[in-house]
DSSP file (Angstrom, degrees, kcal/mol; ACC not computed):
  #  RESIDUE AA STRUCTURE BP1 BP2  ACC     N-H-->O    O-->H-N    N-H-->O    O-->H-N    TCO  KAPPA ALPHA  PHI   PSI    X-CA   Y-CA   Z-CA
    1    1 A X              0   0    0      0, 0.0     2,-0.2     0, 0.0    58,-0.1   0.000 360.0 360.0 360.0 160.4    6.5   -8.3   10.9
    2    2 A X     >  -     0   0    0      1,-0.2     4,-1.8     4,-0.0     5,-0.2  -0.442 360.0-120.4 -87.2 161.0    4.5   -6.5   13.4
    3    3 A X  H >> S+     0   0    0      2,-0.2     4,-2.5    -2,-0.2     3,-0.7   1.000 110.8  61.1 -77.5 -41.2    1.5   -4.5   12.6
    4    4 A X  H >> S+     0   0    0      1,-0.3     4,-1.5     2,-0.2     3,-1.1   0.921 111.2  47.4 -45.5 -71.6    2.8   -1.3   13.8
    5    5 A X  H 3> S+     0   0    0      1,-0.3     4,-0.8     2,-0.2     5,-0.4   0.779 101.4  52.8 -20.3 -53.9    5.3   -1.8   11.2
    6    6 A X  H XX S+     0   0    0     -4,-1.8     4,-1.8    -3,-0.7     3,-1.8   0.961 114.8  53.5 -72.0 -43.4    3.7   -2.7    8.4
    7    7 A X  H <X S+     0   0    0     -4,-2.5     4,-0.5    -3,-1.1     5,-0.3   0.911 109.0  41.1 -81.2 -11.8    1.7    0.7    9.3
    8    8 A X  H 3< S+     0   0    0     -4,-1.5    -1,-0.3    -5,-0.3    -2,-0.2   0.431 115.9  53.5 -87.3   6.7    4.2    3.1    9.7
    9    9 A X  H <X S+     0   0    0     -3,-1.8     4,-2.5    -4,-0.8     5,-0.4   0.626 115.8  39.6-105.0 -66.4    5.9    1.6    6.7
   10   10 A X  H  X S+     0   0    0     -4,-1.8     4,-0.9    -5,-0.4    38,-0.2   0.728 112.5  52.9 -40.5 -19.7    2.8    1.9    4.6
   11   11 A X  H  X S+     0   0    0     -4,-0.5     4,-3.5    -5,-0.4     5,-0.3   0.864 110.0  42.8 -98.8 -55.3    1.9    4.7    5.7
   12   12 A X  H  > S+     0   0    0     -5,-0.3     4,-1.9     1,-0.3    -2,-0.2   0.896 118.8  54.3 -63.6 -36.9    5.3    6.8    5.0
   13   13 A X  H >X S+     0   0    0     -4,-2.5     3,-1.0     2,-0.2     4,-0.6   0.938 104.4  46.6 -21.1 -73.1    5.1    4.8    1.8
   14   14 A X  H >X S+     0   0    0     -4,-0.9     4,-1.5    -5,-0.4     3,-1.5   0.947 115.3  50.7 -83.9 -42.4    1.4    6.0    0.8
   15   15 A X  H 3X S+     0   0    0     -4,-3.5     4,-1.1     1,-0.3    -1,-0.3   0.946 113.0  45.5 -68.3 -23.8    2.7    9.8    1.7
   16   16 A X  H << S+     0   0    0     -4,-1.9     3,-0.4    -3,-1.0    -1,-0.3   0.960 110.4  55.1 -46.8 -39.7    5.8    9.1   -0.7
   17   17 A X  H <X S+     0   0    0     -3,-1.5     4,-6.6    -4,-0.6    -2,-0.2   0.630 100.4  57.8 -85.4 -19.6    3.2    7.8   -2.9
   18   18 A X  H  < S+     0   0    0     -4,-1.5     4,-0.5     1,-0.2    -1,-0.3   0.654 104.7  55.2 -67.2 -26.7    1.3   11.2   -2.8
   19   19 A X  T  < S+     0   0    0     -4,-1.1    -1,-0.2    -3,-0.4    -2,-0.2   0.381 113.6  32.8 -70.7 -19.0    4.1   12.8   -4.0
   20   20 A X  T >> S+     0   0    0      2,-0.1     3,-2.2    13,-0.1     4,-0.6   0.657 100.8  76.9-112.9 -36.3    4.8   10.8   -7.2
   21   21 A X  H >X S+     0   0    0     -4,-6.6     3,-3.8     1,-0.3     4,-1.2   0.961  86.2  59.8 -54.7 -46.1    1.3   10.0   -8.1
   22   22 A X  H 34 S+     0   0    0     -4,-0.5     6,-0.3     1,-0.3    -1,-0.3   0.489  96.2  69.6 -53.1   0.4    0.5   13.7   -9.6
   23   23 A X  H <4 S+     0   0    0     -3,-2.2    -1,-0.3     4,-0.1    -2,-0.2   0.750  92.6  55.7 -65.6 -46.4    3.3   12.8  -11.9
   24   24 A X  H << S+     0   0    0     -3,-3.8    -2,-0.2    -4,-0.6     3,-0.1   0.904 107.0  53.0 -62.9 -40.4    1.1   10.4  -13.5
   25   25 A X  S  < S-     0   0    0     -4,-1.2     3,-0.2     1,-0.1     0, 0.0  -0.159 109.9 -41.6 -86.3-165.2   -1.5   12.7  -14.3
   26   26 A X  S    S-     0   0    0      1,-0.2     2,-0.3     0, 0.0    -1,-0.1   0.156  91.0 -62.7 -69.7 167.4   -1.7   16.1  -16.2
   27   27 A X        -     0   0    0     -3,-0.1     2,-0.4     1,-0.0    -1,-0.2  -0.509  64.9-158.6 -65.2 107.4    1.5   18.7  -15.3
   28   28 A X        -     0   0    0     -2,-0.3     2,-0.1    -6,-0.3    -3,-0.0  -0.974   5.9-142.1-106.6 129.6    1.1   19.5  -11.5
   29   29 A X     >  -     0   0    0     -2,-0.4     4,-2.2     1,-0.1     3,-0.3  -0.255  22.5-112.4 -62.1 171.3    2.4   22.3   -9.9
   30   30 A X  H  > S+     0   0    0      2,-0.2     4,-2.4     1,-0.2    -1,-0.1   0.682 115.6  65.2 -52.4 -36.4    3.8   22.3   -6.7
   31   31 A X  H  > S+     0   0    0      2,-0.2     4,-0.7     1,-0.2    -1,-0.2   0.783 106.9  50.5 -69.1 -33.7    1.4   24.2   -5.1
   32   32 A X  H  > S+     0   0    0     -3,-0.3     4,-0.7     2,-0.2     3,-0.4   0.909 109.4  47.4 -20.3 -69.8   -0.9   21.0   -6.0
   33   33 A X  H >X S+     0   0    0     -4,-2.2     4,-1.4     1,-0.2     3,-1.4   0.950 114.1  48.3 -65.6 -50.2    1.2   18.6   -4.7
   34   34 A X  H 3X S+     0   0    0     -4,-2.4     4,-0.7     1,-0.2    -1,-0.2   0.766 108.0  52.5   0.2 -64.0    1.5   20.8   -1.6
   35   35 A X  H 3X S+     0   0    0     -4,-0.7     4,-1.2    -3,-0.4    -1,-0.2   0.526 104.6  63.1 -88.8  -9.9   -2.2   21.2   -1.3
   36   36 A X  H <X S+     0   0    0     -3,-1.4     4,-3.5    -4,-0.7    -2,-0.2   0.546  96.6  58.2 -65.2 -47.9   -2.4   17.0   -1.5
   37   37 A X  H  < S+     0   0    0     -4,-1.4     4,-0.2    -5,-0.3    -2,-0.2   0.807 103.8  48.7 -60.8 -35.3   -0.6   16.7    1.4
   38   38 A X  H >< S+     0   0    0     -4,-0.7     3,-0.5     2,-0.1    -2,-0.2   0.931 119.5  35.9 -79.5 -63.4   -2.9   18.5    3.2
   39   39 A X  H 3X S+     0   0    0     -4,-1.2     4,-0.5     1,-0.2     3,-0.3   0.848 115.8  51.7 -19.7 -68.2   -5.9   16.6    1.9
   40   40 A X  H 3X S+     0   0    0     -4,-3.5     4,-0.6     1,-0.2    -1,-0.2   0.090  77.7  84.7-106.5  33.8   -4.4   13.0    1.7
   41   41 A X  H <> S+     0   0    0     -3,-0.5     4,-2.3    -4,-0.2    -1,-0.2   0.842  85.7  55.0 -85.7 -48.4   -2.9   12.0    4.8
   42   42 A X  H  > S+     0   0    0     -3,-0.3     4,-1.3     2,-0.2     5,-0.2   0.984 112.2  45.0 -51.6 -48.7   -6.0   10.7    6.7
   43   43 A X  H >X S+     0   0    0     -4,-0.5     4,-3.5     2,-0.2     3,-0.8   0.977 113.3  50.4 -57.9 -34.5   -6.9    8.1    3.6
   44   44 A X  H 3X S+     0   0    0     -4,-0.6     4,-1.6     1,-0.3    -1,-0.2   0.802 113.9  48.5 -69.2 -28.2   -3.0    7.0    3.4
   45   45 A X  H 3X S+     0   0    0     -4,-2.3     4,-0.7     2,-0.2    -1,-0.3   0.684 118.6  37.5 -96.8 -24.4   -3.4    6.5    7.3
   46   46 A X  H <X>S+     0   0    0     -4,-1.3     4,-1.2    -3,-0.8     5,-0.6   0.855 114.5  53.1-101.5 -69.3   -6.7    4.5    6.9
   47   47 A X  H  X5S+     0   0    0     -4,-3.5     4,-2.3    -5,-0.2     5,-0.5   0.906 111.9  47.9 -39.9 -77.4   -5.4    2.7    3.8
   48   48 A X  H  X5S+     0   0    0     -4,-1.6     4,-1.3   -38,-0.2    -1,-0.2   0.839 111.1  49.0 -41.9 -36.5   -2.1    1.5    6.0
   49   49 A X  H  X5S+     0   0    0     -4,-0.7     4,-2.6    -3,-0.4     5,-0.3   0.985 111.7  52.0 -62.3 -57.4   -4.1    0.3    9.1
   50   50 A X  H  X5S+     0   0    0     -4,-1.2     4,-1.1     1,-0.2    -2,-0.2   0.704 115.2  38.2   2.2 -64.7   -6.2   -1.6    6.7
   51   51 A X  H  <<S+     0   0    0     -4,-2.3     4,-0.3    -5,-0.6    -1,-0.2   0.821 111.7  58.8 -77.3 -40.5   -3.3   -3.2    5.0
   52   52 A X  H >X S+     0   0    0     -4,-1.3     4,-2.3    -5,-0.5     3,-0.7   0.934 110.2  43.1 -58.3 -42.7   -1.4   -3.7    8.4
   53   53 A X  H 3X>S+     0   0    0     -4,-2.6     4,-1.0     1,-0.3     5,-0.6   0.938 114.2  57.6 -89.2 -39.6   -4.4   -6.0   10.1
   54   54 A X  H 3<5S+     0   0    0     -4,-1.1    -1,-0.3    -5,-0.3    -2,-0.2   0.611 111.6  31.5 -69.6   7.5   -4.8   -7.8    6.9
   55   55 A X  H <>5S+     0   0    0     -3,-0.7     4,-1.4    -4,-0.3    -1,-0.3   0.598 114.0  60.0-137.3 -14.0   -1.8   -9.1    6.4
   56   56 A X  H  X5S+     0   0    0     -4,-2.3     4,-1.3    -3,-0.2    -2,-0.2   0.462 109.5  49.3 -74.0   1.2   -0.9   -9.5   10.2
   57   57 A X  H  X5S+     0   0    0     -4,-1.0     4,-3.3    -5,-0.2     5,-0.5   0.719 109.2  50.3-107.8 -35.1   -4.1  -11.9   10.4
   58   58 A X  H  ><S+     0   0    0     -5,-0.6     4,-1.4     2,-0.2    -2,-0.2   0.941 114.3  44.4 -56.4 -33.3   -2.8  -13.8    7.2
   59   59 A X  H  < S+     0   0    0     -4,-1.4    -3,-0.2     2,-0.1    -1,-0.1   0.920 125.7  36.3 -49.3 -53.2    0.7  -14.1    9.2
   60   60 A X  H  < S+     0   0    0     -4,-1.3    -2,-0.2     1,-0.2    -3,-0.1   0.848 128.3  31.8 -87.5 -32.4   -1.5  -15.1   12.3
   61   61 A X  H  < S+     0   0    0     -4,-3.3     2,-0.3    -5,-0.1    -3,-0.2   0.909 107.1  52.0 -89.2 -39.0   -4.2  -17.1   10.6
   62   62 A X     <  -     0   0    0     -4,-1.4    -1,-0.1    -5,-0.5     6,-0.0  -0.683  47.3-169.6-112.1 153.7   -3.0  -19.2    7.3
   63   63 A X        +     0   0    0     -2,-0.3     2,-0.4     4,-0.0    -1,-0.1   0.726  56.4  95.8-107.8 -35.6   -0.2  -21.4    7.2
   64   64 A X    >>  -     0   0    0      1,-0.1     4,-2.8     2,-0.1     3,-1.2  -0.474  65.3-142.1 -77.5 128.9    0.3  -22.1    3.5
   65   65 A X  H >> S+     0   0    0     -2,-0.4     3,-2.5     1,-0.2     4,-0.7   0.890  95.1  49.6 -18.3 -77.6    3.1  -19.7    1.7
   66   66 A X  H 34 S+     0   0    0      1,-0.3     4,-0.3     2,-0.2    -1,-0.2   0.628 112.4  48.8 -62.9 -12.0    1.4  -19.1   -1.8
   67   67 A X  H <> S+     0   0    0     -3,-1.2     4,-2.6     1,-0.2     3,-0.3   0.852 106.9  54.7-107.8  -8.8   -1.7  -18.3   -0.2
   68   68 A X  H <X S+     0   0    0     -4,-2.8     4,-1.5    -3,-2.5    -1,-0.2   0.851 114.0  42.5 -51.2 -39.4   -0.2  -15.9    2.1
   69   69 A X  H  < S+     0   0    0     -4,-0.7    -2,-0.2     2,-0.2    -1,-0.2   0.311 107.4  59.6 -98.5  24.0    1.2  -14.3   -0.6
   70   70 A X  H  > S+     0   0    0     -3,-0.3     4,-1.4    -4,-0.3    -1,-0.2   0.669 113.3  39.3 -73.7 -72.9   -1.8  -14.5   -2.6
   71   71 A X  H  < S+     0   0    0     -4,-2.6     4,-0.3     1,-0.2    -2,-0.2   0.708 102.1  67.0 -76.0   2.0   -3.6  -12.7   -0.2
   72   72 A X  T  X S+     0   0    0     -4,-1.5     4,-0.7     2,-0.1     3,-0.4   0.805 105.7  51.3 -84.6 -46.9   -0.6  -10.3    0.5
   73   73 A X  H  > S+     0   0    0      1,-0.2     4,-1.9     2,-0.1    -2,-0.2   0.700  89.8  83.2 -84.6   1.4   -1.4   -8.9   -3.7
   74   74 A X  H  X S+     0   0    0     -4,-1.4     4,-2.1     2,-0.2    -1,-0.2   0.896  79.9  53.4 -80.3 -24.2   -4.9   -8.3   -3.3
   75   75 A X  H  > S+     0   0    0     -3,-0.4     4,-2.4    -4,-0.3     5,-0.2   0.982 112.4  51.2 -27.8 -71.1   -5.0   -5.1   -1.9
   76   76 A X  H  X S+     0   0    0     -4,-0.7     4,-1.0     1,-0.2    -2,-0.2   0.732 110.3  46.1 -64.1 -24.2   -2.8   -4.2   -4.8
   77   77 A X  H  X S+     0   0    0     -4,-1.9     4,-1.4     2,-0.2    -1,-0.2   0.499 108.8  54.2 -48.0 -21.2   -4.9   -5.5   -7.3
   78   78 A X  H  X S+     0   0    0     -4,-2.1     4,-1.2     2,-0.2    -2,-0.2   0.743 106.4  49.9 -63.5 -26.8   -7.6   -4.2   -5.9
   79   79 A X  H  X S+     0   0    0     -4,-2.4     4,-1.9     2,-0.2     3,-0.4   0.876 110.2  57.0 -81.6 -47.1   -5.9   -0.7   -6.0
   80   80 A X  H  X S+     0   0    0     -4,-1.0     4,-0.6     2,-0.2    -2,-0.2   0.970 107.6  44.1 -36.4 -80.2   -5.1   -1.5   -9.9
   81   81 A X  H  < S+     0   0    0     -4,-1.4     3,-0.4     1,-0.2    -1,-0.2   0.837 111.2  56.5 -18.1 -48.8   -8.7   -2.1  -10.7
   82   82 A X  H >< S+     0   0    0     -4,-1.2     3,-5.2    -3,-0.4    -2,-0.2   0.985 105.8  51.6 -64.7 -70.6   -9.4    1.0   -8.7
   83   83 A X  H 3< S+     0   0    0     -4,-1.9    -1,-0.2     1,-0.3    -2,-0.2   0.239  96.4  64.2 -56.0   7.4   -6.9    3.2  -10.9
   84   84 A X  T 3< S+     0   0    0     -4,-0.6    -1,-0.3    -3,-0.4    -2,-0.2   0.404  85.9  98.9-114.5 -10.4   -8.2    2.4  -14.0
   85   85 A X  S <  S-     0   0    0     -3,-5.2     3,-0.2     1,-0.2     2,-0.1  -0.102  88.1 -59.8 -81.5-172.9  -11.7    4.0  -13.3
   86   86 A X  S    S-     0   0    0      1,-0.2     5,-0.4     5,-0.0    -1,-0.2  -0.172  71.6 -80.1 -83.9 135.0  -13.0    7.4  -14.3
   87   87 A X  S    S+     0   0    0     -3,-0.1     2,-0.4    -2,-0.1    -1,-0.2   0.098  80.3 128.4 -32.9  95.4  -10.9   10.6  -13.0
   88   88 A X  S  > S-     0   0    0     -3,-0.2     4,-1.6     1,-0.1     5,-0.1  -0.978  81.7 -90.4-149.9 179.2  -12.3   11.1   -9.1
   89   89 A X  H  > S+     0   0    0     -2,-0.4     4,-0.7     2,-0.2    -1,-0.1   0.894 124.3  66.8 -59.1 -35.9  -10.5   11.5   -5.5
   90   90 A X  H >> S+     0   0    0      2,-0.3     4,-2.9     1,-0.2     3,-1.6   0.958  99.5  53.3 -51.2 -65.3  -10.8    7.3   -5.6
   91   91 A X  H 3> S+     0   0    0     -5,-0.4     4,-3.9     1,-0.3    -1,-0.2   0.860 109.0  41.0 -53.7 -35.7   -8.5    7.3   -8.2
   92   92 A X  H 3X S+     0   0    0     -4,-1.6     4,-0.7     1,-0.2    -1,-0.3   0.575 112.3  53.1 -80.8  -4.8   -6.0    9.2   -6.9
   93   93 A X  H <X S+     0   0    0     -3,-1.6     4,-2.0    -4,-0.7    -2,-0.2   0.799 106.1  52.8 -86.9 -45.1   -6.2    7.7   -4.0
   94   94 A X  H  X S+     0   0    0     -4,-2.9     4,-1.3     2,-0.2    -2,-0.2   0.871 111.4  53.9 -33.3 -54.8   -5.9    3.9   -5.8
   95   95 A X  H  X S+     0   0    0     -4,-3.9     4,-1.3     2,-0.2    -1,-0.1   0.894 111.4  39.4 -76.1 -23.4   -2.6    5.3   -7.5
   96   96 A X  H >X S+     0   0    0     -4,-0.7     4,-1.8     1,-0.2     3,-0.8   0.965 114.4  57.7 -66.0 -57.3   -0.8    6.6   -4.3
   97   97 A X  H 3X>S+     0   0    0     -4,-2.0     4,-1.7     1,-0.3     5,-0.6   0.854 103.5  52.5 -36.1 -44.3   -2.1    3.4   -2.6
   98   98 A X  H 3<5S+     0   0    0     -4,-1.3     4,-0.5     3,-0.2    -1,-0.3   0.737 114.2  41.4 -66.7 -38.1   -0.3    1.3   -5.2
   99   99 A X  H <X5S+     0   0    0     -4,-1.3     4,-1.7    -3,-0.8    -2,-0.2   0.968 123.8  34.6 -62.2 -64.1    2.8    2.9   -4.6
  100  100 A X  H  X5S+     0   0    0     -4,-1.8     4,-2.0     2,-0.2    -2,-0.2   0.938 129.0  40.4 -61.1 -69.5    2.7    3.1   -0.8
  101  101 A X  H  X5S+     0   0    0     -4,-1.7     4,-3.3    -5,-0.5    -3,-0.2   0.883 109.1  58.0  -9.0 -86.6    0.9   -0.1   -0.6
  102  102 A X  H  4<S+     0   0    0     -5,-0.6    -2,-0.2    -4,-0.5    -1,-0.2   0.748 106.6  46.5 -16.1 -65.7    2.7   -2.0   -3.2
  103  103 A X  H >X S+     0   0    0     -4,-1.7     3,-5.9     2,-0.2     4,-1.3   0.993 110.1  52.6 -60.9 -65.3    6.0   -1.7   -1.8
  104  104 A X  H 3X S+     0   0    0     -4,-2.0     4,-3.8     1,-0.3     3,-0.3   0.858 112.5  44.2 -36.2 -46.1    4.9   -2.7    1.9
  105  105 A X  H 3< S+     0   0    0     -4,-3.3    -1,-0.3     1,-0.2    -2,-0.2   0.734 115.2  49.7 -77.0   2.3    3.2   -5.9    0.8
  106  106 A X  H <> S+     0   0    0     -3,-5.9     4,-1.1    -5,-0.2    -1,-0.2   0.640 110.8  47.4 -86.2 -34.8    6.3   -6.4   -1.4
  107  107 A X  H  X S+     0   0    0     -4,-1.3     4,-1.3    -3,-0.3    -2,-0.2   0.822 117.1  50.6 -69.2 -48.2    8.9   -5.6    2.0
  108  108 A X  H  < S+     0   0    0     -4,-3.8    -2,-0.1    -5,-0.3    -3,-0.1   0.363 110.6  45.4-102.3  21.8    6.4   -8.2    3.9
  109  109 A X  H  4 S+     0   0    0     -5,-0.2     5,-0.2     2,-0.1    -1,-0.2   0.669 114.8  42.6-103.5 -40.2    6.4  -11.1    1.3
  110  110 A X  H  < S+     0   0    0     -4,-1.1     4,-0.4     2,-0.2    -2,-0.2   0.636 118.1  44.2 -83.0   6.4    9.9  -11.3    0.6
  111  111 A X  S >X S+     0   0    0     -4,-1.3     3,-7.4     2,-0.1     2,-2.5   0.739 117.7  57.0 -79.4 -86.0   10.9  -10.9    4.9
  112  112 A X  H 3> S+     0   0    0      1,-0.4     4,-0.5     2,-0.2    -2,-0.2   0.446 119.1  25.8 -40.8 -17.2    7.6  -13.7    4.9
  113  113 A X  H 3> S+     0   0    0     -2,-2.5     4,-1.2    -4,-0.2    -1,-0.4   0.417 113.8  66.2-139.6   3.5    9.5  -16.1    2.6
  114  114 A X  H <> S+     0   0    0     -3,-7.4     4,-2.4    -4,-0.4    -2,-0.2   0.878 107.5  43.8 -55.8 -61.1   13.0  -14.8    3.7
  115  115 A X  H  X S+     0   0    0     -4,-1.2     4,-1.0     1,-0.3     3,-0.2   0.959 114.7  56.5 -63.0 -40.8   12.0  -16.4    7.3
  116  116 A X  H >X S+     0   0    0     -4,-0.5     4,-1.5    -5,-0.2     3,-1.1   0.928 103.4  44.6 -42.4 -51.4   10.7  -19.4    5.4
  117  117 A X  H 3< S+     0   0    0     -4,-1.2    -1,-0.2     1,-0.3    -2,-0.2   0.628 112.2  59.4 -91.0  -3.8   13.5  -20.5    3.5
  118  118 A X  H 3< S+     0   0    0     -4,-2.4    -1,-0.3    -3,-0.2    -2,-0.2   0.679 108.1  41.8 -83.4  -7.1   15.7  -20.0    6.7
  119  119 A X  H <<        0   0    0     -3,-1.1    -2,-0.2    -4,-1.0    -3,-0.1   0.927 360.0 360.0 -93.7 -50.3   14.0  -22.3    8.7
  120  120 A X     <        0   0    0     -4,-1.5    -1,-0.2    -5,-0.2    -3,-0.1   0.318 360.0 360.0 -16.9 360.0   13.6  -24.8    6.2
């Protein structure tokens, strides 16, 4: 996949993700979630370039599958780790990431081992 993809998929991802995380936490009103939007577009947009050049320089640089897709779940483990800490803007930022995140490196392992097993 290309990196512009991977960010505008990640990125529309992370803003879905801004939208679902406050579900996880305490009863948010709307005006919250609203006021979230406003706040957490610029991290979701840093968090999605991020993600986009790492995992198009694992495409460009390594050759073995598993360890592309090794290095295709750390992010999200990292983001897991992340979410488990103590109530702050990091955390909420970890759980949208995990959503938004998640999926993309989950769309660019199975295309990444789609294109494998068709050349093969």
């Amino acid at each position: 996949m290309e990196r512009r993809t991977i960010i505008i998929i990640g990125f529309l991802f992370c803003l879905i993700g801004i939208f679902i995380a406050p579900l996880f936490y305490k009863n948010t009103q709307y005006g919250e979630i609203f006021f979230l939007l406003i706040i957490y577009p610029i991290p979701a947009l840093i968090l999605a370039i991020l993600n986009g050049f790492l995992l198009r320089f694992t495409e460009l640089k390594t050759q073995n599958l598993i360890l592309k897709i090794g290095i295709g779940l750390i992010p999200i483990l990292v983001m897991i780790f992340l979410a488990f800490g103590k109530e702050s803007p990091i955390q909420f930022i970890a759980t949208f990431g995990i959503i938004g995140i998640g999926i993309t490196n989950l769309i660019w392992i199975s295309k990444l081992t789609k294109n494998v097993l068709t050349t093969n």
